[in-house]
C-alpha positions, 0 to 999 in steps of 0.5 A: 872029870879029867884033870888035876888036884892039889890036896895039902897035907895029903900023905895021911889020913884023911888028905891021903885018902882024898888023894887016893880017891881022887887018882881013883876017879882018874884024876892027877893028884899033887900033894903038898906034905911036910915029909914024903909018904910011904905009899906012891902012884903013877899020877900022884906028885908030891911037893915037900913043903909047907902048906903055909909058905906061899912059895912052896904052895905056888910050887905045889900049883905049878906041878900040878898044872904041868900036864893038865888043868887044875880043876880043884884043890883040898885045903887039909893040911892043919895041926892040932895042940892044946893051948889055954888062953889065959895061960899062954894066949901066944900059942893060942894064937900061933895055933891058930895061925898054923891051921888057919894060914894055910887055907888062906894061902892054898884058897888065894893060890887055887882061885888065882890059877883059875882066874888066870886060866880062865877056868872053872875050879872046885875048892875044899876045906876041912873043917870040923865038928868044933867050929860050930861046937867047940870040945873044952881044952880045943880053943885055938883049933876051934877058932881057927876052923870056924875061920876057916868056914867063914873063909868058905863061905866068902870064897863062895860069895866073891868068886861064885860069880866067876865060876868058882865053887868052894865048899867045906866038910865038917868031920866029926873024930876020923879013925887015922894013923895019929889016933891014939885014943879009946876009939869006943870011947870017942866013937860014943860021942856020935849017934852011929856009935863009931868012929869015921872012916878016912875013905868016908872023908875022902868020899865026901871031898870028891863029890863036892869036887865033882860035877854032880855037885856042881851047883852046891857052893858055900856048903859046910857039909857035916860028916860027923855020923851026927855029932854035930846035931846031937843036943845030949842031955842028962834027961834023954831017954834011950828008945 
């Protein structure tokens, strides 16, 4: 699959380990990131700007199209701050906005591009676990990543017919640099027991860029080691 992605938010954790993984399969990789990474490549390009600001987003695609043809782009970019409602609805919703907006945006970008090459695209948005099953004290990140999956599935439904897939991964808690938790403690709260891996991700948003998922659109594929299905109950018994 010879071509270029853009992937925002991609000089850590997860966004880089897609990068990685897709230079890894061949592709050019540009990301977009707020400041420069500390790891570099032959085919990585990085764009400093905001995944937010259409301007540096159009920067972003035009970078990325320079040598080769834009065959798929990542939404990652997102940040995560505590907000209660009733105390300060305007951060809720300014959080909200900072998560949300940037998929917009790189969605509106990546599908204009393709249309206008005339073109075949994959698009991938990060999601997660809480959009389906919110943690207390997470509102506005679980507001906006359940956005974010309807934002998918109505990408899929518009633009499928012109020949361009979007898909999202749902993550469970990913084991990155910005952790600063009891990583047993949070990897309970999955049936594997752990924590993810960043590569895990990673692997997961390739393939649904890839050929071999060519035929999957409007998914919200779950890459939670089973979060997400897990219905604990004080009466559950250990097998």
């Amino acid at each position: 699959m010879p071509g270029s992605v853009v992937v925002t938010g991609g000089g850590t954790g997860v966004g880089a380990a897609t990068a990685q993984s897709l230079i890894a399969r061949g592709l050019e990789v540009t990301i977009l990131v707020l400041e420069a990474p500390t790891w570099t490549h032959d085919r990585l390009t990085v764009i400093i700007g905001d995944a937010s600001d259409p301007a540096d987003v159009e920067r972003a695609a035009d970078a990325a199209t320079a040598s080769e043809k834009l065959v798929g782009w990542v939404n990652n970019a997102a940040v995560f701050e505590d907000a209660a409602l009733h105390e300060n609805p305007e951060a809720v919703l300014e959080t909200i906005a900072a998560n949300l907006v940037p998929a917009v945006v790189g969605t509106a970008e990546a599908v204009r591009r393709f249309l206008a090459a005339g073109t075949r695209g994959a698009i991938v948005n990060v999601s997660s676990h809480q959009a389906q099953r919110p943690v207390s004290g997470a509102m506005a990140y679980a507001v906006a990543k359940a956005a974010i999956e309807g934002l998918t599935r109505s990408t899929a439904v518009d633009y499928g017919p012109r020949g361009i897939r979007a898909n999202a991964v749902a993550l469970g808690s990913i084991l990155t640099e910005r952790f600063d938790g009891d990583a047993a403690v949070t990897g309970a709260a999955h049936p594997l027991g752990r924590m993810g891996e960043a590569r895990e991700a990673a692997e997961a948003i390739a393939w649904l860029l890839s050929n071999p998922a060519g035929f999957v659109n409007g998914a919200i594929l779950p890459v939670d080691g089973g979060r997400s299905v897990w219905g604990r109950d004080p009466e559950e018994r250990v097998l």
